[in-house]
Each structure stands twice: as C-alpha cells, then as structure tokens.
C-alpha positions as CSV (number, residue, x, y, z in Angstrom):
1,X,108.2,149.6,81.0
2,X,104.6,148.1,82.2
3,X,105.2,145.0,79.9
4,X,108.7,144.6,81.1
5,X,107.6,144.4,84.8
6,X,104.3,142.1,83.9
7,X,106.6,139.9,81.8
8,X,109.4,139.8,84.8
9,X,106.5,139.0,87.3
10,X,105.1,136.0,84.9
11,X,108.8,135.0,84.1
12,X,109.1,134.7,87.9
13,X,106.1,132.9,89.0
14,X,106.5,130.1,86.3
15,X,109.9,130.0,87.5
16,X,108.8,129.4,90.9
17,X,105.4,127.2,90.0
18,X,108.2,124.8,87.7
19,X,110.7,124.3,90.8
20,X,108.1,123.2,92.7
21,X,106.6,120.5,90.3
22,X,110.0,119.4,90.5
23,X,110.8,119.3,93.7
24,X,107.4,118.1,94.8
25,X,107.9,114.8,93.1
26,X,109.1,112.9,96.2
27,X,106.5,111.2,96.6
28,X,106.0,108.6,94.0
29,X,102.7,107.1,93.3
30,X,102.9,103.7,92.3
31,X,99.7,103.2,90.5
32,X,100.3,99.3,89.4
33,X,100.3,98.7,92.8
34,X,97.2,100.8,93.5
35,X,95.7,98.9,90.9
36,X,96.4,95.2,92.2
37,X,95.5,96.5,95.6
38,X,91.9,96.9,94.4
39,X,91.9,93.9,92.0
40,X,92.6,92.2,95.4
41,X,90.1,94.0,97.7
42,X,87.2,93.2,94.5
43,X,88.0,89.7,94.3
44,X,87.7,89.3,98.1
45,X,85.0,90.7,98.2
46,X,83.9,88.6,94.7
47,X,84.6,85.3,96.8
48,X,82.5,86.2,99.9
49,X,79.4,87.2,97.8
50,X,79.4,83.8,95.7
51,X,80.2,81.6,98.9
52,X,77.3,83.0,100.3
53,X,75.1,82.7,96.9
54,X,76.4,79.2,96.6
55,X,75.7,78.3,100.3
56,X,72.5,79.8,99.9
57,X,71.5,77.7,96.3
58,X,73.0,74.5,98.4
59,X,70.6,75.6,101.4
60,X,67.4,75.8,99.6
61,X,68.3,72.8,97.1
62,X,68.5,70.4,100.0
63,X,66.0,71.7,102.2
64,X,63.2,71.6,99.7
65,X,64.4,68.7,97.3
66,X,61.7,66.0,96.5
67,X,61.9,63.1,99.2
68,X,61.1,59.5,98.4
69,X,61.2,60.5,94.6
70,X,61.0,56.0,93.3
71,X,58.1,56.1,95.6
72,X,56.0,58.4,93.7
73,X,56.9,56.7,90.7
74,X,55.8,53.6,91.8
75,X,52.8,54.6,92.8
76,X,51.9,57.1,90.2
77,X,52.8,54.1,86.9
78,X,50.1,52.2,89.4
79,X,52.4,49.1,89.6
C-alpha cells in the first residue's frame, strides 16, 4: 500500500512538472537573433577600437615623420 501511494505521488508530480514545461513554452527564445544581436554589438565595438588604433598610427606617423628628407640626402652624399 506504501509503494502504491509513493508511486501515485511521483505519478502526480511528473504529471504536473510536464504540463508546466508545456505550457511554459510561450515565450519563445529566438537565439539566431540573440546571436546577430551580439555579432552586431562586437563589430561595433570592433570598428570604434581600430578607428581609434588607425587614427592613432596616422597621428604619430605624421607628427614625427622625417622633414626635409632630399635635404639630408644632399648633404650627407656631400654633393
């Protein structure tokens, strides 16, 4: 009789626990979409880090290139 009722009881709560998987399903996740949504927030955020590397490389590139460089050619041959 003990294993009738603890049987009944287990019958009854996966009953109830499998209804409710069921019936908790409205809510769909869409998990392509999650995954463009952070391709799309990474590559933002890709874009902003190399336009400020670039910008930088351009920054120092021009402020520290060699000026007058057929000068110092000039006068280095000693022509």
């Amino acid at each position: 009789m003990r294993n009738l009722s603890i049987m009944a009881v287990v019958a009854v709560l996966t009953l109830l626990s499998t209804v409710g998987i069921v019936y908790a399903q409205e809510d769909v996740v869409n998990r392509s979409a999650l995954a463009w949504g952070l391709f799309y927030k990474m590559m933002t955020a890709a874009f902003i880090v190399g336009a400020i590397v670039q910008g930088t490389l351009v920054y120092i590139i021009f402020k520290f290139k060699e000026k007058k460089v057929k000068q110092k050619a000039v006068e280095e041959s000693g022509i």
